[in-house]
MARMAR-657521 format. One record per residue (C-alpha): x, y, z. Coordinates in nm, 2 decimals. Layout:
residues N
+--------+--------+--------+
|   east |  north |     up |
+--------+--------+--------+
|      X |      Y |      Z |
...
+--------+--------+--------+
***
This chain:
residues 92
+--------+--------+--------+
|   east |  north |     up |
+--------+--------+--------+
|   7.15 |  -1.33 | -11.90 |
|   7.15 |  -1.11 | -11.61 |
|   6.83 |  -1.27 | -11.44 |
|   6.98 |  -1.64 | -11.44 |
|   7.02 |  -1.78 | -11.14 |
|   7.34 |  -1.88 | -10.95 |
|   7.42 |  -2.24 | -10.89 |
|   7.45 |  -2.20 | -10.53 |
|   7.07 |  -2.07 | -10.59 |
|   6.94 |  -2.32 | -10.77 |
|   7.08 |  -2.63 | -10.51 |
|   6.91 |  -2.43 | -10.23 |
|   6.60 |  -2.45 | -10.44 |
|   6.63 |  -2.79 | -10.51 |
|   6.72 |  -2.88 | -10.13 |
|   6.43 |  -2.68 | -10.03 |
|   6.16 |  -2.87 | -10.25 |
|   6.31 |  -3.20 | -10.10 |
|   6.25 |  -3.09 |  -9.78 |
|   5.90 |  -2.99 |  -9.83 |
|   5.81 |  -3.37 |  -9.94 |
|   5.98 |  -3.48 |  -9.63 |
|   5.76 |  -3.24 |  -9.46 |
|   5.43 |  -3.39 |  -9.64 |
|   5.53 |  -3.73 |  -9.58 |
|   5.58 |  -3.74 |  -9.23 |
|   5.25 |  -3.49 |  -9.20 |
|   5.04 |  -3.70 |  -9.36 |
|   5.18 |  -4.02 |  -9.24 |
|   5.14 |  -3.93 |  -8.89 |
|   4.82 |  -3.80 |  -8.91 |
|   4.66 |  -4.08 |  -9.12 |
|   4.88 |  -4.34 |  -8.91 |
|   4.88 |  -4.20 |  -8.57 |
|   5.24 |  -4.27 |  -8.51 |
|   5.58 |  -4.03 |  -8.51 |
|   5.76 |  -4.02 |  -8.84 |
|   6.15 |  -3.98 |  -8.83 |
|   6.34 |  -3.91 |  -9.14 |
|   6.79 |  -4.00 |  -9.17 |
|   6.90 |  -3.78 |  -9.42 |
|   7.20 |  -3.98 |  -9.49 |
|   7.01 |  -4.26 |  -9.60 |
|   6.66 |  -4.09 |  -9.71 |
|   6.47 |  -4.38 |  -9.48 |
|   6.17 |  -4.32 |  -9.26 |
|   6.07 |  -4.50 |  -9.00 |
|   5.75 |  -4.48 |  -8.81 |
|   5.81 |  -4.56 |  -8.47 |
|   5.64 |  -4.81 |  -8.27 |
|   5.43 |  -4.92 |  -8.58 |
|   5.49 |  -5.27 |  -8.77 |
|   5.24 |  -5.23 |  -9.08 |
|   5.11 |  -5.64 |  -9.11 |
|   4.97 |  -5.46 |  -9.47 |
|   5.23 |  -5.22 |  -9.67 |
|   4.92 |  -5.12 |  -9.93 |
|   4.77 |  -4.90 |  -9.66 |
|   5.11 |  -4.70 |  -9.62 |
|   5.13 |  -4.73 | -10.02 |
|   4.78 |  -4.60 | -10.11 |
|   4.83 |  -4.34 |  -9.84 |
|   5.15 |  -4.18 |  -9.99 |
|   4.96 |  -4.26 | -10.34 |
|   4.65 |  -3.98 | -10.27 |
|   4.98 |  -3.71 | -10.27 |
|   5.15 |  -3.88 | -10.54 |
|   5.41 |  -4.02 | -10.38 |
|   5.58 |  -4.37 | -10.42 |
|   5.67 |  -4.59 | -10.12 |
|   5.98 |  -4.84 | -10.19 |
|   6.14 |  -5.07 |  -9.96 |
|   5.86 |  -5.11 |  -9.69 |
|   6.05 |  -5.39 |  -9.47 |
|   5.73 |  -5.64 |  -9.39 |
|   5.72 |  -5.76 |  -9.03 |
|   5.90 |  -6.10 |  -8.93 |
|   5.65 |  -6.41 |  -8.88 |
|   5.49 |  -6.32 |  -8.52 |
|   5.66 |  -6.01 |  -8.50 |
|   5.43 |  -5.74 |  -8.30 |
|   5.63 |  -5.48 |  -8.20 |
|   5.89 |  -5.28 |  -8.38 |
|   5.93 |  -5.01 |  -8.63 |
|   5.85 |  -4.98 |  -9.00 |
|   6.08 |  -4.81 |  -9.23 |
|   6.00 |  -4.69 |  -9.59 |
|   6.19 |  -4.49 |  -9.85 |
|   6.03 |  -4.27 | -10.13 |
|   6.09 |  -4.29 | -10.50 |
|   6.29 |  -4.01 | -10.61 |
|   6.15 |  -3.82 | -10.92 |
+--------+--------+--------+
***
């Protein structure tokens, strides 16, 4: 009983891990993509800035090689060529 973990432990642990998939996505994303990622912690969205993804499979089968789940990728507006792209993950 003595080598149990506090709570206050185990929600830094559990913050930590969620930032270290925020990490990975906006690594890979910005490499594979060749734009800057941001990430809103109060509403878990990315965007990718100056990017407006005419396919959403590419950003999906990107995130899929590191078994991660892109939701709510908003699709570009009939003629639309600039802009952002925003994205959330799935939560596991």
């Amino acid at each position: 009983m003595r080598n149990l973990k506090t709570y206050e432990a185990f929600l830094f642990e559990a913050e930590e891990s969620s930032k270290s998939v925020v990490a990975l996505v906006k690594k890979v994303v910005s490499e594979k993509l060749r734009t800057e990622v941001d990430y809103v912690d109060s509403s878990k969205v990315f965007t990718m800035k100056g990017l407006v993804l005419r396919y959403p499979k590419v950003l999906e089968n990107i995130l899929k090689e590191e078994g991660i789940k892109a939701i709510n990728i908003s699709k570009p507006i009939k003629g639309q060529v600039a802009g952002d792209t925003t994205f959330k993950i799935e939560d596991k």
